[in-house]
C-alpha positions as CSV (number, residue, x, y, z in Angstrom):
1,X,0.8,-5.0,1.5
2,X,-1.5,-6.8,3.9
3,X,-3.5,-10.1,3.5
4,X,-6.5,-10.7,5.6
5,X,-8.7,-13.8,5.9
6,X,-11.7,-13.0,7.5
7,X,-13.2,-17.2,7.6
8,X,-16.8,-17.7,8.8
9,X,-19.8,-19.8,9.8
10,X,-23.1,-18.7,9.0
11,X,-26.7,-19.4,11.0
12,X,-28.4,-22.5,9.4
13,X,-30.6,-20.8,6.7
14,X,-29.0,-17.6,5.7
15,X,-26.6,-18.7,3.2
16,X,-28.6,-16.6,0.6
17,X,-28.4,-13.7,2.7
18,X,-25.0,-14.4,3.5
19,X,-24.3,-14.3,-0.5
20,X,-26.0,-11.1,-1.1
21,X,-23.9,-9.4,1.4
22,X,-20.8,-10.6,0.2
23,X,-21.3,-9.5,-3.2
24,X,-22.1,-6.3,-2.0
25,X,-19.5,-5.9,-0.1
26,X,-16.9,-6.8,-3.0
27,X,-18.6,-4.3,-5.1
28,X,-18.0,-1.3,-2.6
29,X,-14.8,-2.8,-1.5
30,X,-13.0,-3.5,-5.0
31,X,-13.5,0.5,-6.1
32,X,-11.5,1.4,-2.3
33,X,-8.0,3.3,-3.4
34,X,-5.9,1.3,-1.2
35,X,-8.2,-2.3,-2.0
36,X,-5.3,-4.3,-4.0
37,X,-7.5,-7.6,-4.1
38,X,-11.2,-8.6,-2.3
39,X,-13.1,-12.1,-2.9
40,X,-15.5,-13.8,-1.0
41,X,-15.6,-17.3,-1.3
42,X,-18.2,-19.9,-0.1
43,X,-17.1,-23.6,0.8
44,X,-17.1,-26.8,-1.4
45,X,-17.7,-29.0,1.2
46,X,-19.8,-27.1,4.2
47,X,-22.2,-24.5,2.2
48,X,-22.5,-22.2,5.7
49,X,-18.7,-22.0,5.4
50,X,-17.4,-18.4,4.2
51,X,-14.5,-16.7,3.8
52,X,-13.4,-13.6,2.1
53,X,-9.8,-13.1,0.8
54,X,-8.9,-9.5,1.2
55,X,-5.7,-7.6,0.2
56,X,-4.9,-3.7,0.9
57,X,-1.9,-1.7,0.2
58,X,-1.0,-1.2,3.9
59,X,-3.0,-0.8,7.1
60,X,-4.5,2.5,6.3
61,X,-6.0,1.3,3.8
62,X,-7.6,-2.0,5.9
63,X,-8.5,0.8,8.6
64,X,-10.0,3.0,5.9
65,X,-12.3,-0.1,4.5
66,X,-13.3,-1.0,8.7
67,X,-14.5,2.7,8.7
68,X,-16.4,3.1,4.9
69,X,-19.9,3.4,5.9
70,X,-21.2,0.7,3.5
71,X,-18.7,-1.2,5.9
72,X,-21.2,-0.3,8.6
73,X,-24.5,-0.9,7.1
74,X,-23.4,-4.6,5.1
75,X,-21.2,-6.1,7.8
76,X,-22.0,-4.8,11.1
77,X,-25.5,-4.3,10.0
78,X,-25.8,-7.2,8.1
79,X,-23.2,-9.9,7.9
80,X,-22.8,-9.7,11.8
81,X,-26.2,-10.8,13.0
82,X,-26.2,-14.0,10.7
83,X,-22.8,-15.2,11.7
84,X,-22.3,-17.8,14.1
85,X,-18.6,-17.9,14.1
86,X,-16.0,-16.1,12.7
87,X,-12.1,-15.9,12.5
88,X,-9.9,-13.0,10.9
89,X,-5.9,-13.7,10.9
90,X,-3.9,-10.8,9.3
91,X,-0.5,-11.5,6.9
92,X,2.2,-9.8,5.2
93,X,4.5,-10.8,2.0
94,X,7.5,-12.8,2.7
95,X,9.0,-10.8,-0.1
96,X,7.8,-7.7,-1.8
């Protein structure tokens, strides 16, 4: 299994937006083969603060969700023009 955490800033204003996307995204993403676990979260404490917790069965299947078209049209299509920052860090089990 692989973990990624894909955290993110959005443009002031687009935090709507930034919500639709995101649950579109975990719609498509959640019905993926290899998709084990996919939730987008929004902050507490900074509401332009995102971040979605995603889990796959292995790389393939992260590679396989990076190349879905709706992957395409929502997040470089989409969720890429409102962002203002973004970092993704990539983990595995200690154990499985």
């Amino acid at each position: 299994m692989v973990v990624l955490l894909v955290q993110f800033t959005v443009k002031p204003g687009q935090e709507q937006r930034c919500l639709e996307l995101m649950r579109t995204m975990e719609q498509h993403t959640r019905s993926e083969p290899g998709c084990v676990r996919y939730v987008g979260h929004q902050s507490t404490e900074d509401p332009r603060r995102f971040m979605f917790y995603e889990a796959y069965q292995d790389e393939a299947a992260l590679a396989a969700h990076r190349n879905a078209p709706y992957f395409e049209q929502y997040v470089k299509g989409g969720l890429d023009a409102i962002i203002e920052r973004r970092e993704r860090e990539l983990f595995v089990p200690l154990s499985s």
